[in-house]
DSSP file (Angstrom, degrees, kcal/mol; ACC not computed):
  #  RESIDUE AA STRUCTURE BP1 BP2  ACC     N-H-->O    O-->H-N    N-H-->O    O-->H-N    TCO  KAPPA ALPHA  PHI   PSI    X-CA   Y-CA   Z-CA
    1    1 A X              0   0    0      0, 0.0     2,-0.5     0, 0.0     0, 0.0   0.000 360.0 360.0 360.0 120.3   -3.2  -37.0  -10.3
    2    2 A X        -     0   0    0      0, 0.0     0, 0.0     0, 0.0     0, 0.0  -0.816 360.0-151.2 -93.9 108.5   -6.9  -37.3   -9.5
    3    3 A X        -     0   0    0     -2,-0.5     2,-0.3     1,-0.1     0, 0.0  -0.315  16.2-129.8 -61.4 153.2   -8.6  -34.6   -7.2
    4    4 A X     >  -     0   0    0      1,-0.0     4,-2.8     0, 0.0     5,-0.4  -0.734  13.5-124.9 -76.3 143.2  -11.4  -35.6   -5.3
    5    5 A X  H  > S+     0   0    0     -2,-0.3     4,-1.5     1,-0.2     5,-0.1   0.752 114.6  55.8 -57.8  -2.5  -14.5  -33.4   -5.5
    6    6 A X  H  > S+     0   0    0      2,-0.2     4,-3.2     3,-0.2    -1,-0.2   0.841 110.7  46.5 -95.3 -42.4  -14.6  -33.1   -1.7
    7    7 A X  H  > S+     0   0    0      2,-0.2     4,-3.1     1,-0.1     5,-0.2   0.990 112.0  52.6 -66.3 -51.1  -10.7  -31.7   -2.0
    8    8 A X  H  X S+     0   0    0     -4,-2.8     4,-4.8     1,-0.2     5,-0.2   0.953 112.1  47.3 -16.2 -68.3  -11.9  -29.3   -5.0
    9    9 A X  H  X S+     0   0    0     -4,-1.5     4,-2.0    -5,-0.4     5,-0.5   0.923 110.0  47.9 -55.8 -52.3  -14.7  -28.0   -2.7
   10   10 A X  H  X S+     0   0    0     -4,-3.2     4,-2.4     1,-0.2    -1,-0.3   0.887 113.5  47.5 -68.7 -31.3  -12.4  -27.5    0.3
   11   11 A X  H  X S+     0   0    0     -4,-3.1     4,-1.8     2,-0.2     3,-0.3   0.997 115.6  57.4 -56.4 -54.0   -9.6  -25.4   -2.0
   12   12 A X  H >X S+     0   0    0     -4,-4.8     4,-2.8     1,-0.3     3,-1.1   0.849 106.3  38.5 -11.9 -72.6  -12.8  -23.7   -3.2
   13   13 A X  H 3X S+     0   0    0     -4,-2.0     4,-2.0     1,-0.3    -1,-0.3   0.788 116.4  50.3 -91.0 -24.6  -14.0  -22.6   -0.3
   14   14 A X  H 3X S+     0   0    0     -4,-2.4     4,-0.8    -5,-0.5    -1,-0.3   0.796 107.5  60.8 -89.5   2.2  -10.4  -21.5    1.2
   15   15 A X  H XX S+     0   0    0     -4,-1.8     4,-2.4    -3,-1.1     3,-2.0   0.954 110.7  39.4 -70.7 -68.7   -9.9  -19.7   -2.1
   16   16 A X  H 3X S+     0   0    0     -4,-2.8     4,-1.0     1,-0.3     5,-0.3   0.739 112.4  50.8 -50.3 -32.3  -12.8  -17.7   -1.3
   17   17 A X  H 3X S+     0   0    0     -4,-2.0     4,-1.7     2,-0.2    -1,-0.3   0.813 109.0  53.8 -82.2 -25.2  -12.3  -17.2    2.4
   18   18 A X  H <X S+     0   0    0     -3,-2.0     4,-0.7    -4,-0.8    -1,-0.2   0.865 114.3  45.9 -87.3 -34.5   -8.7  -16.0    1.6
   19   19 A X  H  < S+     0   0    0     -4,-2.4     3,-0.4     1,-0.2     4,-0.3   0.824 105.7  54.0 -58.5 -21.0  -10.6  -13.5   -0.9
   20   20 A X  H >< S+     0   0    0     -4,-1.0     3,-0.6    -5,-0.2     5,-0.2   0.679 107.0  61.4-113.5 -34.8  -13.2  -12.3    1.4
   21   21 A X  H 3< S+     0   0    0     -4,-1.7    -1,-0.2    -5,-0.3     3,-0.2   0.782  92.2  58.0 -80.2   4.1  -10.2  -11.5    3.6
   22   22 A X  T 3< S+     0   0    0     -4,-0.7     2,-0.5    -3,-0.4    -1,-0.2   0.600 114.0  39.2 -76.6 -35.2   -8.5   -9.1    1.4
   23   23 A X  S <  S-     0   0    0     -3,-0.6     2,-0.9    -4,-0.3    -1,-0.2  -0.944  88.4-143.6-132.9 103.8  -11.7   -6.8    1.4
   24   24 A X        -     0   0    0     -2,-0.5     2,-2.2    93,-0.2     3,-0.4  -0.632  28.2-114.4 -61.9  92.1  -13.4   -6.8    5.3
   25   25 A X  S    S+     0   0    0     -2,-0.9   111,-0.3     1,-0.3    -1,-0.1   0.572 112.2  36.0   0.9 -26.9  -16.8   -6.6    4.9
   26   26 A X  S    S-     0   0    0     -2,-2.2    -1,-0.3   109,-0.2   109,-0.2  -0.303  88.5-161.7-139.2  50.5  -17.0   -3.2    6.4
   27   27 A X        -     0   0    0     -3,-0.4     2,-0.4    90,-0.2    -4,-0.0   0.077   6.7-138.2 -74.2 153.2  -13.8   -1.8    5.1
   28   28 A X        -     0   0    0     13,-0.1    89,-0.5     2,-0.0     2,-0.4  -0.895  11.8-155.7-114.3 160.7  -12.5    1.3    6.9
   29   29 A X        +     0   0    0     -2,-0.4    12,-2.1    86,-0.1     2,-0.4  -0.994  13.8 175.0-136.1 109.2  -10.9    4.6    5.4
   30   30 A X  E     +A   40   0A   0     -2,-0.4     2,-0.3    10,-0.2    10,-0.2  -0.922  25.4 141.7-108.0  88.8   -8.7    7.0    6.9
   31   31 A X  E     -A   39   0A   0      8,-1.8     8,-2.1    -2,-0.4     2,-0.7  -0.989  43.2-133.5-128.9 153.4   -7.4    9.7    4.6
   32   32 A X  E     -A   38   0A   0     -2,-0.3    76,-0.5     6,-0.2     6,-0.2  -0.866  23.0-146.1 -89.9 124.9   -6.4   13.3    4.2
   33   33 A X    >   -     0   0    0      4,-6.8     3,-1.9    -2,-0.7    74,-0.3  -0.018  34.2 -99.2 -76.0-179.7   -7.7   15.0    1.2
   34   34 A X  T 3  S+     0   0    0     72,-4.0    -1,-0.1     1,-0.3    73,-0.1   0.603 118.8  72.5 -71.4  -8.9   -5.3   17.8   -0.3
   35   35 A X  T 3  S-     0   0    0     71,-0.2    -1,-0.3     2,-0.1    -2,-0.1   0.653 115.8-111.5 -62.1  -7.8   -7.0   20.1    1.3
   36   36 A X  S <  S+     0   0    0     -3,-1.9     2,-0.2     1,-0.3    -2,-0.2   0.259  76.0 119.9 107.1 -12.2   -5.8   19.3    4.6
   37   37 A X        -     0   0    0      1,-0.1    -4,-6.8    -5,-0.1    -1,-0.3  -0.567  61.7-109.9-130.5 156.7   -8.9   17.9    5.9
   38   38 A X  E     +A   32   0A   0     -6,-0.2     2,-0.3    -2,-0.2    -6,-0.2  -0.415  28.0 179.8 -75.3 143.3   -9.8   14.2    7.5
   39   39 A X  E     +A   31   0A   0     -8,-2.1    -8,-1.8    -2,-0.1     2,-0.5  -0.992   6.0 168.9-130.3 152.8  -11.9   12.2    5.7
   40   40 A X  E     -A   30   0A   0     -2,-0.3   -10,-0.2   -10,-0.2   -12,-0.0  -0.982  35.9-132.9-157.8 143.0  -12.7    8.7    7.3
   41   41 A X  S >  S+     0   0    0    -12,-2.1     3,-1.3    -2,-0.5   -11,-0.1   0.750  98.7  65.1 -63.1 -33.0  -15.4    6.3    6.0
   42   42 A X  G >  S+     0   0    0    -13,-0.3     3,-2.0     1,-0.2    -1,-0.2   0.898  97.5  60.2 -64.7 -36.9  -17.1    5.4    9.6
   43   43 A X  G 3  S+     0   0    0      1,-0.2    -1,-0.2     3,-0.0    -2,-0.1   0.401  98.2  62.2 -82.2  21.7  -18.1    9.2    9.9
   44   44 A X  G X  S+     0   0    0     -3,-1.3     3,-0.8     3,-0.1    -1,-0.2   0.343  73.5 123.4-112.2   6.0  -20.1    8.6    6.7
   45   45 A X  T <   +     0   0    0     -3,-2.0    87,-0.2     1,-0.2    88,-0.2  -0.376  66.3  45.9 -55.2 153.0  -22.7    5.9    7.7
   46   46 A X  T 3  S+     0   0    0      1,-0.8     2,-0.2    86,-0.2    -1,-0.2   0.386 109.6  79.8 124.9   7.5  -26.1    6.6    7.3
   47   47 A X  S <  S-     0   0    0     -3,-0.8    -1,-0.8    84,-0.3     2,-0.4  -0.841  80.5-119.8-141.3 170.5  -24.9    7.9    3.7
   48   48 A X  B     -b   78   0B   0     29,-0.8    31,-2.1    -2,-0.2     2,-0.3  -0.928  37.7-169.6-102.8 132.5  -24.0    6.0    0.4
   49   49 A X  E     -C  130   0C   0     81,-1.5    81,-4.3    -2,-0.4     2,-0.5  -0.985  17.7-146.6-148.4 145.1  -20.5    6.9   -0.4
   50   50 A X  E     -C  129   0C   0     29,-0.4    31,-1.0    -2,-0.3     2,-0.3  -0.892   7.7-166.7-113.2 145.1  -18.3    6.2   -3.8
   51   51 A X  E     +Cd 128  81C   0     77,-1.6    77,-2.1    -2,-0.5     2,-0.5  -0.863  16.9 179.1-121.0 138.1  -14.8    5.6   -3.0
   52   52 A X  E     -Cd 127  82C   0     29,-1.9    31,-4.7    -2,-0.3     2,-0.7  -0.905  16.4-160.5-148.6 122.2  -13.4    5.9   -6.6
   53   53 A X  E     +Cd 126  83C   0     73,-2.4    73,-1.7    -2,-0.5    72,-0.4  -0.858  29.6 148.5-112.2 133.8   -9.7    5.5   -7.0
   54   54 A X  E     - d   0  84C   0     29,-1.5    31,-1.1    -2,-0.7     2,-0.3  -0.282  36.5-122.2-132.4-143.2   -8.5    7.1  -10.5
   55   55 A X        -     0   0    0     29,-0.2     7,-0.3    -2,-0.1    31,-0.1  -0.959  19.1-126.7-177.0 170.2   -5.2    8.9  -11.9
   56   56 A X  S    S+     0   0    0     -2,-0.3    -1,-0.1     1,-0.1    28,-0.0   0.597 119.1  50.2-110.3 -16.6   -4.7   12.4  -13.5
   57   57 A X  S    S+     0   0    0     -3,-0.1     2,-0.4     2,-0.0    -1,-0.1   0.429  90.8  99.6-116.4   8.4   -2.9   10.4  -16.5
   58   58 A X     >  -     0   0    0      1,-0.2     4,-0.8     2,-0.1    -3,-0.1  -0.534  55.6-166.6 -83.0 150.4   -6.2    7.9  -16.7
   59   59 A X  H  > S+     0   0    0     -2,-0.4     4,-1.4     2,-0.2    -1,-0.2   0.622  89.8  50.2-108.1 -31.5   -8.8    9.0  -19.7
   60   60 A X  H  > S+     0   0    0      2,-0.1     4,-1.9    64,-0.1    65,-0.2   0.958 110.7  49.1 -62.7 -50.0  -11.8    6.8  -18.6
   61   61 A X  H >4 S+     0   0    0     63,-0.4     3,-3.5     1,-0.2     4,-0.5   0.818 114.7  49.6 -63.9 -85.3  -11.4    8.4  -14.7
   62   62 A X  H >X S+     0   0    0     -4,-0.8     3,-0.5    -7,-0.3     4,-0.5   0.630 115.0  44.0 -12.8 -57.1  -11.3   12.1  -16.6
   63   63 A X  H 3< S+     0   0    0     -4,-1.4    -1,-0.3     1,-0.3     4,-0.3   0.687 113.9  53.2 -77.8 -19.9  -14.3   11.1  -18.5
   64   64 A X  T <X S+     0   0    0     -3,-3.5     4,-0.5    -4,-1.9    -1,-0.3   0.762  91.3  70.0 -78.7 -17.0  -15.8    9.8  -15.4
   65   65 A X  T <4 S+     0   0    0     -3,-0.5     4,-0.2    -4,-0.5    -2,-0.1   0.443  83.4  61.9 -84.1   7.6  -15.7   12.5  -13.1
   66   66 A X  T  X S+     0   0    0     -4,-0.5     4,-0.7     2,-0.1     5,-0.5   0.862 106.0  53.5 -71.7 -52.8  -18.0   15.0  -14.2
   67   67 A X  H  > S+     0   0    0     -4,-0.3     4,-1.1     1,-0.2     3,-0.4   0.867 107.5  48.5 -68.0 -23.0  -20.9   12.2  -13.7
   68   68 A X  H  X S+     0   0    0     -4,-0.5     4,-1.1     1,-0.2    -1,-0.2   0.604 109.7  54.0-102.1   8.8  -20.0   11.4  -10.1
   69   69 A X  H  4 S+     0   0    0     -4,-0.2    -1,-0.2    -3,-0.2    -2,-0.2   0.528 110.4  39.7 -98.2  20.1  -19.9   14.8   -9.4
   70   70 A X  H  X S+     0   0    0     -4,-0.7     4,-3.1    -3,-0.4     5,-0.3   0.619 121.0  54.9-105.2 -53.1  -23.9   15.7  -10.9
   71   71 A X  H  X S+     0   0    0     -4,-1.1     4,-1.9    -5,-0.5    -2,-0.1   0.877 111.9  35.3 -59.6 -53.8  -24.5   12.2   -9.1
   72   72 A X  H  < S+     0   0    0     -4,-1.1     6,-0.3     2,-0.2    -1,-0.2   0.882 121.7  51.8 -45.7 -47.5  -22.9   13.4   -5.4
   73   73 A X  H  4 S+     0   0    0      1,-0.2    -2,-0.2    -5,-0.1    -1,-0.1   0.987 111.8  42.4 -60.9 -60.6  -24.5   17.0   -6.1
   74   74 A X  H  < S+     0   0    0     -4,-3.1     2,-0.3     2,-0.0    -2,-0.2   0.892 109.4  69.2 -48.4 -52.8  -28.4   15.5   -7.0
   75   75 A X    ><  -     0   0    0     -4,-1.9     3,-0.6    -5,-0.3     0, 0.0  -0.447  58.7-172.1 -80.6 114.8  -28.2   13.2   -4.1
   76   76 A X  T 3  S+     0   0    0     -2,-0.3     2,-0.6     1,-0.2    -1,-0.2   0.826  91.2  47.9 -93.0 -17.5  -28.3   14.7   -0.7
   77   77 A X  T 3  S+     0   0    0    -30,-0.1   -29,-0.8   -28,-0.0     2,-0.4  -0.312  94.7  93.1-119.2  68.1  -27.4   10.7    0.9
   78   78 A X  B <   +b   48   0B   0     -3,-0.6   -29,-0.2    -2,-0.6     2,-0.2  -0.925  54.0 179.2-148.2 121.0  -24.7   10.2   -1.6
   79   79 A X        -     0   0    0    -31,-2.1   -29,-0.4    -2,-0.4     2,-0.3  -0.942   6.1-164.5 -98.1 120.5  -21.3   11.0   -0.6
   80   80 A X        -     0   0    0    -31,-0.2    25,-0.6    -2,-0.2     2,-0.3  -0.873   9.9-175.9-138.0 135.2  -17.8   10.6   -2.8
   81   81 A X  E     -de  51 105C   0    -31,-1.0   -29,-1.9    -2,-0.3     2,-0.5  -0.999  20.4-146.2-129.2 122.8  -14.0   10.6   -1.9
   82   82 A X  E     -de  52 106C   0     23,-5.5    25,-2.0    -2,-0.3     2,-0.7  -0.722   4.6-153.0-102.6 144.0  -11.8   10.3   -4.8
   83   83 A X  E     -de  53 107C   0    -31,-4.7   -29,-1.5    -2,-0.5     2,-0.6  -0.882   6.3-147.4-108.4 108.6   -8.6    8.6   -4.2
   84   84 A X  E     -de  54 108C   0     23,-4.3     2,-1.6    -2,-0.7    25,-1.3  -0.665  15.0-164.7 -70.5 100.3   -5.7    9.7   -6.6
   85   85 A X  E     + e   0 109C   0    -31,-1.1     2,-0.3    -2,-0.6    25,-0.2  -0.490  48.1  85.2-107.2  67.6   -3.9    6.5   -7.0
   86   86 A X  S    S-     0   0    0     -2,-1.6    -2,-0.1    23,-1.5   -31,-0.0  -0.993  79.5-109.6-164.9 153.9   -0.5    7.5   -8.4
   87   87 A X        +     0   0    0     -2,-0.3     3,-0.1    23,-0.1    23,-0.1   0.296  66.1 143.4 -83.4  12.6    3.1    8.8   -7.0
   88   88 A X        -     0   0    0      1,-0.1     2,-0.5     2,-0.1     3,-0.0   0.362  62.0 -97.1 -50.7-149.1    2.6   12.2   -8.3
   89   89 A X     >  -     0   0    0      1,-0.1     4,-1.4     0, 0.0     3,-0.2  -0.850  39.2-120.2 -96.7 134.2    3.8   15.5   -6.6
   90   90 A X  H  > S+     0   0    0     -2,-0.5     4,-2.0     2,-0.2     5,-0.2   0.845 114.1  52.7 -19.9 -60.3    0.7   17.0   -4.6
   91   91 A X  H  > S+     0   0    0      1,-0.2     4,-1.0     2,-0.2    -1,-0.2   0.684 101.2  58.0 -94.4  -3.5    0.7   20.2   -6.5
   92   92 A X  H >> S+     0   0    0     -3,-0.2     4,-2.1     2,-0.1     3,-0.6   0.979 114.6  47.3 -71.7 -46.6    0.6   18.3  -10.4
   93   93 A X  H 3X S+     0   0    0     -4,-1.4     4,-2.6     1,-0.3     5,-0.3   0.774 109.1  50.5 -68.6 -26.8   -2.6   16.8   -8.9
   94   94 A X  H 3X S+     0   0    0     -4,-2.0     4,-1.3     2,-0.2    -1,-0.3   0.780 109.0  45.1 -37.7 -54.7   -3.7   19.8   -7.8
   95   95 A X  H <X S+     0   0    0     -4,-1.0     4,-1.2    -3,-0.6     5,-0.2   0.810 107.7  67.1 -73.8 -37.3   -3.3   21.9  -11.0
   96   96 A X  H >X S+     0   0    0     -4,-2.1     4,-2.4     1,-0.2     3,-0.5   0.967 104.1  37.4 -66.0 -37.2   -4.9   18.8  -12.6
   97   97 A X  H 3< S+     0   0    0     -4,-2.6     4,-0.5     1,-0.2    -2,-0.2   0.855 103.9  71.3 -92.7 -15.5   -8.5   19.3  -10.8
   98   98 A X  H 3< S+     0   0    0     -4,-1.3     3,-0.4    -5,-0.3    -1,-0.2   0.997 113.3  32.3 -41.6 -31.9   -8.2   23.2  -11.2
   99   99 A X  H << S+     0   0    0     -4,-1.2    -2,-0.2    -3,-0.5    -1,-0.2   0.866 134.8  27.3 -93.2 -33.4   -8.7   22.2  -14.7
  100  100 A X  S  < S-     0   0    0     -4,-2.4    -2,-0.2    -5,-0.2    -1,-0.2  -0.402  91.1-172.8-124.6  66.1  -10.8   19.3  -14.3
  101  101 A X        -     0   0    0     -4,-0.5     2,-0.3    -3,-0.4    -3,-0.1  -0.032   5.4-156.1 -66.5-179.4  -12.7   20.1  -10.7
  102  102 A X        -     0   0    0      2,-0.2     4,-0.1   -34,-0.0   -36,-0.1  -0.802  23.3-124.9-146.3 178.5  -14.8   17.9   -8.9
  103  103 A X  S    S+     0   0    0     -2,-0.3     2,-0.2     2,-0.1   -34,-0.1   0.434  89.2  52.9-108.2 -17.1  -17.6   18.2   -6.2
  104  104 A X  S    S-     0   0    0    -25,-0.1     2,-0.4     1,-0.1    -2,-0.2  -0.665  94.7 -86.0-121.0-168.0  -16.1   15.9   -3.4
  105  105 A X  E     -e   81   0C   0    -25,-0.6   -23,-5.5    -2,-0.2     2,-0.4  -0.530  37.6-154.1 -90.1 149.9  -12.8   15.7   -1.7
  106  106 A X  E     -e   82   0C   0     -2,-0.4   -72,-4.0   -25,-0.2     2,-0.3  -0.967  10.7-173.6-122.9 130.9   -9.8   13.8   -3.3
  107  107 A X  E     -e   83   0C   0    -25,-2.0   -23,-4.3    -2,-0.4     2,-0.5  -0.717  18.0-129.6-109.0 162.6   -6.8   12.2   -1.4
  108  108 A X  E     -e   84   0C   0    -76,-0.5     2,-0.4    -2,-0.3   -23,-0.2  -0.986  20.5-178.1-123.1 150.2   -4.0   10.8   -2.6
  109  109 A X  E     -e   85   0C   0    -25,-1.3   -23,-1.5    -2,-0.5     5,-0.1  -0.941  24.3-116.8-147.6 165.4   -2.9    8.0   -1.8
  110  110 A X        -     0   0    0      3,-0.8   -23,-0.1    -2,-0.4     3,-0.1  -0.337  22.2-123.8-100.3-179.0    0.7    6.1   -3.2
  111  111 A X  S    S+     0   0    0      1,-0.1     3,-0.3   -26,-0.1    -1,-0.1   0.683 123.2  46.7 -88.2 -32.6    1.0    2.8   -5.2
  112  112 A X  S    S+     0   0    0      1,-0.2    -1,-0.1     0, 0.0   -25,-0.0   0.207 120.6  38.9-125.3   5.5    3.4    1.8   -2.1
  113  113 A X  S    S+     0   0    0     -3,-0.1    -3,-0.8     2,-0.0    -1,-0.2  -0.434  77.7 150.2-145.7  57.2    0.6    3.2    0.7
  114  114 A X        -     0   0    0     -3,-0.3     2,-0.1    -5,-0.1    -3,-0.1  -0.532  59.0 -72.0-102.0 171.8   -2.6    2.3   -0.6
  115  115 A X        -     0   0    0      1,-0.2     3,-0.5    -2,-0.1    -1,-0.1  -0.364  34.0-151.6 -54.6 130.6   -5.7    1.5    1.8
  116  116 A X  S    S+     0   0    0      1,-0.3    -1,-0.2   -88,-0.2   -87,-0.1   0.526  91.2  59.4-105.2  -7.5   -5.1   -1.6    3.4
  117  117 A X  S    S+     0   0    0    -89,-0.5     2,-0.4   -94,-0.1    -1,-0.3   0.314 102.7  61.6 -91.5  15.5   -9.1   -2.3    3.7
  118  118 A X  S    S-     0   0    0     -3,-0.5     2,-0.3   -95,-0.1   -95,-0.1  -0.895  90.4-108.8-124.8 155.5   -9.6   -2.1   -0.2
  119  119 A X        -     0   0    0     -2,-0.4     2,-0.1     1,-0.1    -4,-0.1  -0.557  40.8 -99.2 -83.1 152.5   -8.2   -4.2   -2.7
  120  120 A X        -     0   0    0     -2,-0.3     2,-0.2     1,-0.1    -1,-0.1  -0.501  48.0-102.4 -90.3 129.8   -5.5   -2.8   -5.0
  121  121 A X        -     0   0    0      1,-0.2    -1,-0.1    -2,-0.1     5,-0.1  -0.275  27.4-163.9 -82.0 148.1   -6.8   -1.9   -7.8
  122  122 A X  S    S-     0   0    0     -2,-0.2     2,-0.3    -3,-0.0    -1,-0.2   0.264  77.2  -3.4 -90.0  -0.5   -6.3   -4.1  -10.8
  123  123 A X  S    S-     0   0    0     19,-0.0     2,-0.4   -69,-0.0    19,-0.1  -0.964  84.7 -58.9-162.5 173.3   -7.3   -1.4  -13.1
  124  124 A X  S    S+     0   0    0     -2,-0.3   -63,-0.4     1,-0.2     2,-0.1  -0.718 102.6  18.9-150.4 130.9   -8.6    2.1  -13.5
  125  125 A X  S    S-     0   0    0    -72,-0.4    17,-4.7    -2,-0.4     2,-0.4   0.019  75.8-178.8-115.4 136.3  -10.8    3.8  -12.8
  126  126 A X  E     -CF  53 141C   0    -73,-1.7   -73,-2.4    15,-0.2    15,-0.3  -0.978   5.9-174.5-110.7 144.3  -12.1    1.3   -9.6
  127  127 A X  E     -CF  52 140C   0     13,-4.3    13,-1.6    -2,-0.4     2,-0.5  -0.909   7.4-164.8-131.8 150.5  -15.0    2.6   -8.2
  128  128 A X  E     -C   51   0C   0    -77,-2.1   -77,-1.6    -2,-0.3     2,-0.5  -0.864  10.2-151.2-153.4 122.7  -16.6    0.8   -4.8
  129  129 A X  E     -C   50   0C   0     -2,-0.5     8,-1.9     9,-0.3     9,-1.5  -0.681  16.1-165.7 -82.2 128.3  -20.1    1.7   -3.8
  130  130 A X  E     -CG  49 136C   0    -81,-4.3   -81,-1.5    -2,-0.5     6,-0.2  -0.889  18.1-121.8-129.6 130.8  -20.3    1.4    0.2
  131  131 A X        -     0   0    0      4,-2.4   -82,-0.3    -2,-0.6   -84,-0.3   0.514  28.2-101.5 -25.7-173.4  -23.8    1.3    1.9
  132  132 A X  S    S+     0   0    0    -86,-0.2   -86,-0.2   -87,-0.2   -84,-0.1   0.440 126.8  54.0 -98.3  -9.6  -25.2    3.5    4.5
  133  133 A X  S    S-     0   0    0      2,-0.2    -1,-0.1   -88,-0.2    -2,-0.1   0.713 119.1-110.0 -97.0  -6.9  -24.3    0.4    6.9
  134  134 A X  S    S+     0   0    0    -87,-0.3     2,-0.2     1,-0.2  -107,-0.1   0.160  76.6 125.6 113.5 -20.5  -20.8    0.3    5.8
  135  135 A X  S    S-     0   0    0   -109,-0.2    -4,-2.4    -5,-0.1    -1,-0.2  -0.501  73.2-103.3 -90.5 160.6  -20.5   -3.0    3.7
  136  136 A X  B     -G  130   0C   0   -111,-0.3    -6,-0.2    -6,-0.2     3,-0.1  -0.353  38.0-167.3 -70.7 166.3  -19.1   -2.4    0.0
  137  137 A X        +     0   0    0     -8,-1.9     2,-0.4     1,-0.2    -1,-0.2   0.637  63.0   0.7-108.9 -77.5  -22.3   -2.7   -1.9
  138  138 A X        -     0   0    0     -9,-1.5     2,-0.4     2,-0.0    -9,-0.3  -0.892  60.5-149.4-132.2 160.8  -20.9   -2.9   -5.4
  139  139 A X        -     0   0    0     -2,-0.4     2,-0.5   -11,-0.2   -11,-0.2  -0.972  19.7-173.0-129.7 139.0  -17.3   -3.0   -6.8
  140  140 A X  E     -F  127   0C   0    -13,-1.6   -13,-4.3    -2,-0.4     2,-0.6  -0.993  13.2-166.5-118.8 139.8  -16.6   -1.5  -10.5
  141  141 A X  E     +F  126   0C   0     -2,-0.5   -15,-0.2   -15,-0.3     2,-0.2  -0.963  66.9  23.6-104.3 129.7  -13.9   -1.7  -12.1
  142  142 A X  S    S-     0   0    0    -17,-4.7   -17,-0.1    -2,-0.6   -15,-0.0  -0.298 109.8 -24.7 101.6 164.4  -13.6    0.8  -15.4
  143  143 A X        -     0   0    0     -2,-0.2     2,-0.1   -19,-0.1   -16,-0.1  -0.038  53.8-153.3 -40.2 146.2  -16.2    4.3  -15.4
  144  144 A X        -     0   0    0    -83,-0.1     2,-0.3   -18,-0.1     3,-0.1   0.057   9.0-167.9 -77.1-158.0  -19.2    4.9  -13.8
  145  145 A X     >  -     0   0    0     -2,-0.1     4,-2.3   -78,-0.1     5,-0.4  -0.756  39.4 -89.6-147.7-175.3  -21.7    7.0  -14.8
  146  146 A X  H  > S+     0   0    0     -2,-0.3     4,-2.3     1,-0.2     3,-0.3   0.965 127.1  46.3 -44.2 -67.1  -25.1    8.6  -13.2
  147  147 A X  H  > S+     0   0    0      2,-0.2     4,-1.4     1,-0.2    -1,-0.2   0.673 110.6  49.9 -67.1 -38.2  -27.1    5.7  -14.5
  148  148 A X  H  > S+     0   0    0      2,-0.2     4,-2.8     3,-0.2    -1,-0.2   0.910 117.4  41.9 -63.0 -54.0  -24.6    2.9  -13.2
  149  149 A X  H  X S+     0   0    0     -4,-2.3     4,-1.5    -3,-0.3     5,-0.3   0.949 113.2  55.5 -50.7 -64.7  -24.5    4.4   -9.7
  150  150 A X  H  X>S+     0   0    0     -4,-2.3     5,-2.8    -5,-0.4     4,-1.0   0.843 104.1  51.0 -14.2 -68.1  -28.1    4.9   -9.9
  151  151 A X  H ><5S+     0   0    0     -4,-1.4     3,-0.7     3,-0.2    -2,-0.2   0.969 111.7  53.3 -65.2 -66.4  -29.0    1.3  -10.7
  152  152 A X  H 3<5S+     0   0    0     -4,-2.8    -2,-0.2     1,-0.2    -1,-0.1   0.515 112.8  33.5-128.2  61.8  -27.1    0.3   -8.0
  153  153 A X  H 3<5S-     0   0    0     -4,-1.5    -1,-0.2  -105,-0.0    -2,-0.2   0.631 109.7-117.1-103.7 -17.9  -28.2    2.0   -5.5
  154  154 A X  T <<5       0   0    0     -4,-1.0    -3,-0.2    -3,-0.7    -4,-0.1   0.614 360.0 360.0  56.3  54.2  -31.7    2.1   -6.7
  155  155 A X      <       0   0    0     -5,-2.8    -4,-0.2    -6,-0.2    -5,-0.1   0.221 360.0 360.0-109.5 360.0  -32.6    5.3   -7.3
């Protein structure tokens, strides 16, 4: 069976459109961290904010979160909410950042309740820089560090 290029292009282009709907341009974020308290992405415009979904059992996310919390700290228009991406109990995740704290708020959120404007991640650590206007910016998947964040934000 021979495609045409004209059919190519048009699967093309509804492959992509069915991707670009997955992820909203402007995704929004509703969560409550374990502290109790709201965090929602709209009330963060006007800021750079890393949405970084990890795991207490992941060893890159350990190894990354010292660096996006010096990164959050130095930056006064950098904000970060880390999203625990795992079915633990509340209070194992808890006990985990007593040992390994962090500088922004963390939610958790389930494998079976995840944010319905982000894509599920396909790995971890996934990290997603979103602008001060609200569209994602960058996506990583695997660690950040200072310098990666840094670069592209341009700072």
């Amino acid at each position: 069976m021979k495609i045409s290029s004209l059919a190519l292009a048009a699967c093309l282009l509804v492959a992509a459109a069915t991707a670009q709907a997955a992820m909203p341009a402007q995704p929004s974020l509703k969560v409550t961290t374990l502290d109790g308290k709201p965090f929602d992405l709209a009330a963060q415009r006007g800021h750079w904010v890393i949405v970084n979904f990890w795991a207490t059992w992941c060893v890159p996310c350990i190894k990354e979160m010292p660096d996006i919390s010096r990164f959050v700290s130095s930056h006064a228009d950098v904000r970060a909410v880390g999203l625990a991406y795992e079915d633990s109990d509340k209070a194992d995740i808890q006990a985990f950042l007593a040992k390994h704290p962090v500088s922004y708020p963390i939610a958790q959120v389930t494998m079976d309740d995840a944010p319905k404007d982000f894509d599920e991640p396909r790995g971890l650590p996934t990290t997603y820089l979103i602008a001060p206007d609200g569209h994602v910016a960058k996506r990583f998947v695997g660690p950040v560090t200072g310098q990666s964040l840094g670069a592209a934000i341009g700072k």
